[in-house]
C-alpha positions in Angstrom: -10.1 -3.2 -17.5 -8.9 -2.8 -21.0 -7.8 -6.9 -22.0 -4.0 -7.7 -22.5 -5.2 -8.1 -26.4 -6.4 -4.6 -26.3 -3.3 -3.1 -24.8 -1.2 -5.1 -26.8 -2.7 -3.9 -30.2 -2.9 -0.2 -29.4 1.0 -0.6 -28.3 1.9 -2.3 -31.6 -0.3 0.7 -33.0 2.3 3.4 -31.1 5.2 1.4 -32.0 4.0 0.9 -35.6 3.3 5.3 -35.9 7.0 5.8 -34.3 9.9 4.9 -36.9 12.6 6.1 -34.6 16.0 4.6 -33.9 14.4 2.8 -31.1 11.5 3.2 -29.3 9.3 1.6 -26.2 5.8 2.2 -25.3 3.7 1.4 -22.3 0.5 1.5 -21.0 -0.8 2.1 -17.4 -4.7 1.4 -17.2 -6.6 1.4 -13.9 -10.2 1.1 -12.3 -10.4 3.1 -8.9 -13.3 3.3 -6.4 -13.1 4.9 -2.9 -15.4 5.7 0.0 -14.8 8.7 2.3 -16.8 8.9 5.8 -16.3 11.7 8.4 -18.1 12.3 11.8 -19.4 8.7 11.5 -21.2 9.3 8.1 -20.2 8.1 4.7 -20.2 11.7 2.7 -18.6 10.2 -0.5 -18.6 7.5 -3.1 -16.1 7.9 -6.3 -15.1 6.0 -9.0 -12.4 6.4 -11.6 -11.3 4.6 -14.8 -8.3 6.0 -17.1 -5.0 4.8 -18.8 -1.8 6.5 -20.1 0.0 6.0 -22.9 3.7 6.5 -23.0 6.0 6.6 -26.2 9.6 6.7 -26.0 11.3 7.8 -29.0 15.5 7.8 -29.2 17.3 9.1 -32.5 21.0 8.2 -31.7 21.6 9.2 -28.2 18.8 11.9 -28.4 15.4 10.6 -26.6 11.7 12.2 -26.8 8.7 11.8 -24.6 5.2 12.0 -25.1 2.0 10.3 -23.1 -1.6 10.6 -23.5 -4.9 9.6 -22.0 -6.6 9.0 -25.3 -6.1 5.2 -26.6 -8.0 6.2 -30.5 -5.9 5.5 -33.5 -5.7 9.2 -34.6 -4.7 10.6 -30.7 -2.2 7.7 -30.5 -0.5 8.4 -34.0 -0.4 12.2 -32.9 1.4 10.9 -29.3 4.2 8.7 -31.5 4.9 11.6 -34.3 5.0 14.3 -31.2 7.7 11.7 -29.1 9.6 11.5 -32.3 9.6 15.0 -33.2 11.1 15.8 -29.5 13.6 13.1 -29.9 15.0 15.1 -33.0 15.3 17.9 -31.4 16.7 17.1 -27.8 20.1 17.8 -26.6 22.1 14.2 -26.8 22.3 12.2 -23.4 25.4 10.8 -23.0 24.3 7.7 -20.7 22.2 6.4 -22.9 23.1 3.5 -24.7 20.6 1.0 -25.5 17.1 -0.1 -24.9 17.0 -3.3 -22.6 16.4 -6.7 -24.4 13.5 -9.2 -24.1 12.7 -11.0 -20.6 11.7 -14.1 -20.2 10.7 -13.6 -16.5 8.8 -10.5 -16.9 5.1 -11.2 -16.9 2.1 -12.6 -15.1 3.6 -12.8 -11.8 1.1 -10.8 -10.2 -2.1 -10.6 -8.2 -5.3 -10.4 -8.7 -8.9 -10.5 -6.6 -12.1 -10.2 -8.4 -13.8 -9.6 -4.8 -11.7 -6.2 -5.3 -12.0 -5.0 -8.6 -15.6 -6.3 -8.6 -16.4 -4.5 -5.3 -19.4 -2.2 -5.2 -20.7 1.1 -3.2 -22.7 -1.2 -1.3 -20.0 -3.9 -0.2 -17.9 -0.7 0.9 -20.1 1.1 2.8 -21.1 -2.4 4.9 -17.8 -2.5 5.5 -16.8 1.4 6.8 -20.3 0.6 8.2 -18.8 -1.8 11.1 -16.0 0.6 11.9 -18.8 3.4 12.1 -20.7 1.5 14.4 -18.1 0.8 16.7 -17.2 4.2 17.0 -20.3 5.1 17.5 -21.2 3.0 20.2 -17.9 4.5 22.1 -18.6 7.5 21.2 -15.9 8.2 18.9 -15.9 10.3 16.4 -14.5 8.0 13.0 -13.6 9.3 9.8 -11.0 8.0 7.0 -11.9 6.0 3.4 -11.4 2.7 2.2 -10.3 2.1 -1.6 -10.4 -0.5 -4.1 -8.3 -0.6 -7.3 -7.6 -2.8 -10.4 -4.3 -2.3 -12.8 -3.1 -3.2 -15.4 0.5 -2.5 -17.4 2.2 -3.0 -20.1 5.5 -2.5 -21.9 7.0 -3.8 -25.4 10.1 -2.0 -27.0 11.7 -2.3 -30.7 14.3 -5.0 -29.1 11.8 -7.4 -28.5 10.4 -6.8 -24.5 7.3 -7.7 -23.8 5.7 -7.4 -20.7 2.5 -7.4 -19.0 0.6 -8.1 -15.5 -2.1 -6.7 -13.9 -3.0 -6.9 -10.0 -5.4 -5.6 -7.2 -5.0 -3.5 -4.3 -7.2 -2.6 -1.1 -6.5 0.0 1.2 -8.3 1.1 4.1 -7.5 4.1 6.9 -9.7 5.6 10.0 -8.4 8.0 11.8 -10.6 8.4 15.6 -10.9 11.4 17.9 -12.3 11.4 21.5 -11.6 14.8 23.6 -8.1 14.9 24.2 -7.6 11.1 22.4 -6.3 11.0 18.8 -6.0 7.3 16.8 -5.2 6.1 13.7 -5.0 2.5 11.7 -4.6 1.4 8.0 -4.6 -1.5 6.4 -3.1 -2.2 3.0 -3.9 -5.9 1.1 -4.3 -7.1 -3.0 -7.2 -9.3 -1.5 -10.3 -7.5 -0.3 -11.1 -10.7 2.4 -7.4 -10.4 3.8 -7.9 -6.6 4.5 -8.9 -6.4 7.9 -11.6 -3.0 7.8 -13.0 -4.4 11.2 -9.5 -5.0 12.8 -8.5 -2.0 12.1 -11.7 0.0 13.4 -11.1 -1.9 16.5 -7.5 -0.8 16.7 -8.1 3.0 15.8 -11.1 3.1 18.2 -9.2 1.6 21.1 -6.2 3.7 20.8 -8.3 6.4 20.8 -9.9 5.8 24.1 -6.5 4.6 25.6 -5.5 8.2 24.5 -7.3 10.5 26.8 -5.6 13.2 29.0 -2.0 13.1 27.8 0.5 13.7 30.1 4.2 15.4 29.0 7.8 14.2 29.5 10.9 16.1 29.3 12.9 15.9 26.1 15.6 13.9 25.9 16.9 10.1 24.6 14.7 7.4 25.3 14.2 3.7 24.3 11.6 3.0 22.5 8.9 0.6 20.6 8.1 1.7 17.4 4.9 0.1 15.8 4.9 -1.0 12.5 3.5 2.3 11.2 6.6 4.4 12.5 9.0 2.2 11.4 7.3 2.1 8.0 8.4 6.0 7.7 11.5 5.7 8.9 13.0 2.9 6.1 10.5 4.8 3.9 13.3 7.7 4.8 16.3 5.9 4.9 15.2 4.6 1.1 14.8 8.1 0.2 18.2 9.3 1.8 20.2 6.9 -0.8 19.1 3.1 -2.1 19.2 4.5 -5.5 21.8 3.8 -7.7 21.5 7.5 -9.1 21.9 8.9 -5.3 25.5 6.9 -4.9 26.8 7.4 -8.5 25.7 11.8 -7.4 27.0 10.9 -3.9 24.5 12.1 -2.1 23.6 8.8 -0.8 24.0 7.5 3.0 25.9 4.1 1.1 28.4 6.3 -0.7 31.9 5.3 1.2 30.0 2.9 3.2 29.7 -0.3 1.0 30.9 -3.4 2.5 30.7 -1.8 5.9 28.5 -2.8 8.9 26.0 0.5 8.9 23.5 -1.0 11.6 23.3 -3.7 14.3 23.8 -7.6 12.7 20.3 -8.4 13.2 19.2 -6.1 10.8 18.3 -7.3 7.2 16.7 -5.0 4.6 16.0 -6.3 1.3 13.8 -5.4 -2.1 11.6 -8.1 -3.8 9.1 -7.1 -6.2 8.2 -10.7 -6.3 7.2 -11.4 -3.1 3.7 -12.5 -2.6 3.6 -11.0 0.9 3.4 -7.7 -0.6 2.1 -6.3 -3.4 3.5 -8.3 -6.4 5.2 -6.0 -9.6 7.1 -8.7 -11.5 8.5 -6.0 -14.0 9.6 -2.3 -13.9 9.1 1.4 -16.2 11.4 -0.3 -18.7 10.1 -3.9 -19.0 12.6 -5.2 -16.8 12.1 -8.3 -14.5 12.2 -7.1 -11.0 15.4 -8.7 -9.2 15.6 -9.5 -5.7 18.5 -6.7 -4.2 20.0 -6.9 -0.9 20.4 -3.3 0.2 21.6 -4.3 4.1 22.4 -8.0 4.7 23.3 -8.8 8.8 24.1 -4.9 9.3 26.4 -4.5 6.1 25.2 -2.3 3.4 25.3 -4.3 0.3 24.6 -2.0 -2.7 21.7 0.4 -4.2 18.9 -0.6 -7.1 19.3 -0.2 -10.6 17.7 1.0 -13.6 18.8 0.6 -17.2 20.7 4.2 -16.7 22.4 3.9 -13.9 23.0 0.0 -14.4 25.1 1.3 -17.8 27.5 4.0 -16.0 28.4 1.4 -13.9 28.9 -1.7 -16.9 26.1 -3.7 -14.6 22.8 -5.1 -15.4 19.4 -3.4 -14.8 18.0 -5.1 -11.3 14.6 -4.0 -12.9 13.8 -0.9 -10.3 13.2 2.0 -13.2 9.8 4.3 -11.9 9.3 6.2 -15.2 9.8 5.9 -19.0 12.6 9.0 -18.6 14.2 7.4 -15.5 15.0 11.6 -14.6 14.2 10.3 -11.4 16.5 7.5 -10.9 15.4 3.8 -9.8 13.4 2.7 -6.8 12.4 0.0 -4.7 9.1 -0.9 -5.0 8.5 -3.5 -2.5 10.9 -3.4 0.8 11.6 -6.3 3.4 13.0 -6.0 6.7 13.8 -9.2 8.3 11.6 -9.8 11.3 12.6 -11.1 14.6 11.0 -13.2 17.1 8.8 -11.0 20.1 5.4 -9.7 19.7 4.6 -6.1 20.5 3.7 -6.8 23.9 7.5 -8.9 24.4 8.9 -5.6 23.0 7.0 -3.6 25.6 7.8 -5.9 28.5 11.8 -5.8 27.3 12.4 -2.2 27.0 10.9 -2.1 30.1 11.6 2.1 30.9 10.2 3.9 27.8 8.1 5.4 24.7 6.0 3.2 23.0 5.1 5.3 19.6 2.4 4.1 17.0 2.9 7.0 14.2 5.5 9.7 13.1 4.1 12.4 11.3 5.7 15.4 9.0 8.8 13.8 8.8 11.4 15.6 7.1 14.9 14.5 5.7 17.9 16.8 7.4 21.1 15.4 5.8 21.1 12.5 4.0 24.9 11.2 4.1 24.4 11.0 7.8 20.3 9.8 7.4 19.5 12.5 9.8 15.5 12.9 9.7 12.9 14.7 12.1 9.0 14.8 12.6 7.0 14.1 15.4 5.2 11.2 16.8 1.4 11.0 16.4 -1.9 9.1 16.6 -0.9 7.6 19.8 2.3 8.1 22.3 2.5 6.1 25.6 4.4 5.9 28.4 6.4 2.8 29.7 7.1 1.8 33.4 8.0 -1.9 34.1 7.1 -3.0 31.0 3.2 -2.1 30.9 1.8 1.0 29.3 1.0 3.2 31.9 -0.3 6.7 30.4 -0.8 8.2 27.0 2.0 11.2 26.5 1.9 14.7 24.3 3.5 14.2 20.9 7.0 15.0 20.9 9.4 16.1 18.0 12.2 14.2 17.4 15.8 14.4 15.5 17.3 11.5 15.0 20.3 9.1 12.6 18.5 5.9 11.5 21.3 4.3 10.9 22.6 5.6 14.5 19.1 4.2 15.4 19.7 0.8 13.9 23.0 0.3 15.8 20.9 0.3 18.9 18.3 -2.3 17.9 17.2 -3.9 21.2 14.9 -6.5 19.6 12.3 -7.0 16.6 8.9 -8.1 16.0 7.9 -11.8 14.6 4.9 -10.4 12.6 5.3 -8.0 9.4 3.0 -5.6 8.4 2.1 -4.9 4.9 1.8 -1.4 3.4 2.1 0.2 0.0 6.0 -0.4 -0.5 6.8 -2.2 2.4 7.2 -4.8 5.0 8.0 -4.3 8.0 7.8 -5.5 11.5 7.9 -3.4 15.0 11.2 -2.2 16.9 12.5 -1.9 19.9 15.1 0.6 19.6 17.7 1.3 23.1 18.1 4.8 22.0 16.2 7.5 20.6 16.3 11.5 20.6 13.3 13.1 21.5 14.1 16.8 21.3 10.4 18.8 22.0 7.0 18.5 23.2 4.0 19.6 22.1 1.2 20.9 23.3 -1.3 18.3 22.6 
């Protein structure tokens, strides 16, 4: 890790080499190390340390970018004159109209575990090393990595922002095969001991077994339980169908036309919180912003879309602190997702769809028409068939096509426990209708 003092002088340093109208500068500096294992053999041990430099450069409503991986005086002087130079000679953007102001609730809201950016080859590979040893003794075939990574960020701008916070992350996924059984697990956490490796093993290795000799079903609409993992890639879908601000002013968002209206079933809530400690913590966005809780669907109504400084302006609102980039080309983004759990385990689900398709994973899912939320994919890693509420065979993948919001108007029930990934928490579903439309082979 670089030091906030570090970052904080070669940023005055960028600001100081770029005279411009305006101009922000941030710095993204991280620490990675991964273990890979296949077959039930750790084959790889890596470990990565860089930063980035970004300098921001507006000359009247003209903007220039520039970004580098080398923090010397000299390199950064060369990024700030070449940011400058492109602002000068860019075609005007008419949104633009001024660099946000200082925060006070920007900074240090974050997390951090020594146990993971401190973590060795060794402390890895003891850990992939129970997973391996439980396939082994199954005879399972394990492979998959486990990753460990420190961060650290910063932004300041010529109106005053300042902002910094660093954080950890773990992340860990083992994917099983047995014959005809295919399994997978993951596990995401900032703290190393709140990971779960061995859980997970367990899970994948299970699965995997419970797997063998798939039987088919006919196509058609089914209830179904989706675990946490599938339901993870369907919000993860439905965000990128349209919870951006720059998808609904576009209109090529699902929300265009549809504020204010009840989209889904009551007892759905969806909601972003950068803040929340039960996910990964990113107290401020691209632009120095403080992240803002936003309600995107509240009891079934959709509510509204995230904001960055751009969009926020079109619109005469403030940012909600969601920008993913210093150019904000791509529009803002949630960064850490919520879906209000219920009150059932997995196994209450089961036993109340009763007649059904449990589903663990979808895979290769692909958006078909976002105004609708239309997507499609297949389920993976673990399909079973339901009869009187207990599991009673593993099935052959099948493809789906399928509304989400016309899936979230048939909620049946929802899990007590939320699971925490990447972007987002989630919990399982039990969904009264879903549209299976193939079947594989496998």
């Amino acid at each position: 890790m670089i030091g906030r003092d570090e970052i904080q002088r070669i940023l005055a340093l960028a600001q100081e080499a770029c005279p411009a109208d305006e101009n922000q500068v941030s710095l993204t500096a991280y620490d990675l190390a991964l273990t890979r294992f296949s077959q039930n053999r750790i084959h790889q041990n890596v470990a990565e340390t860089d930063a980035t430099l970004e300098i921001k450069a507006i000359v009247g409503k003209k903007i220039g970018y520039a970004s580098t991986n080398k923090l010397d005086e000299q390199s950064v002087r060369e990024t700030a004159a070449t940011a400058l130079e492109f602002a000068r000679l860019a075609v005007e953007n008419p949104d633009y109209v001024r660099l946000p102001g200082p925060n006070t609730n920007a900074s240090d809201a974050a997390q951090w575990d020594d146990a993971v950016a401190n973590c060795t080859p060794d402390q890895r590979a003891d850990l992939v090393g129970e997973v391996i040893a439980r396939a082994k003794k199954e005879d399972v075939k394990a492979g998959g990595s486990l990753s460990t990574m420190g961060v650290e960020h910063a932004v300041q701008n010529s109106r005053g922002a300042r902002s910094y916070y660093r954080n950890t992350s773990s992340h860990f996924v083992v994917a099983t095969n047995k014959d005809t059984g295919w399994a997978r697990a993951e596990r995401h956490s900032p703290w190393l001991e709140d990971l779960g490796v061995s859980g997970a093993g367990k899970e994948a290795v299970d699965r995997c077994l419970a797997g063998q000799n798939p039987k088919a079903i006919e196509p058609g609409e089914y209830p179904v339980v989706l675990l946490p993992y599938a339901v993870e890639d369907m919000i993860g879908s439905l965000v990128w169908m349209g919870v951006s601000a720059l998808a609904v002013q576009e209109h090529r968002s699902w929300m265009c036309d549809r504020l204010g209206q009840q989209v889904v079933c009551p007892e759905v809530s969806i909601w972003d919180d950068a803040r929340d400690p039960r996910g990964f913590v990113r107290p401020f966005d691209a632009e120095g912003v403080a992240s803002q809780r936003v309600d995107i669907i509240t009891d079934g109504v959709a509510k509204g879309p995230v904001y960055d400084s751009f969009t926020a302006h079109k619109e005469g609102k403030a940012s909600t602190g969601h920008a993913v980039s210093a150019l904000g080309s791509w529009g803002p983004w949630p960064r850490n997702l919520v879906m209000k759990p219920g009150d059932a385990t997995v196994e209450e689900l089961v036993k109340k769809m009763g007649r059904g398709v449990l589903v663990t994973y979808f895979h290769y899912t692909n958006k078909i028409n976002p105004i609708e939320t239309t997507f499609t994919g297949m389920t993976r890693d673990g399909t079973f068939w339901v009869e009187d509420g207990e599991i009673k065979y593993p099935l052959k993948n099948m493809r789906f096509t399928q509304s989400i919001l016309g899936a979230l108007n048939n909620v049946g029930g929802i899990g007590r426990q939320l699971y925490r990934f990447s972007g987002i928490l989630c919990p399982a579903l039990y969904l009264e209708k879903f549209n299976f439309t193939g079947v594989t082979d496998f």
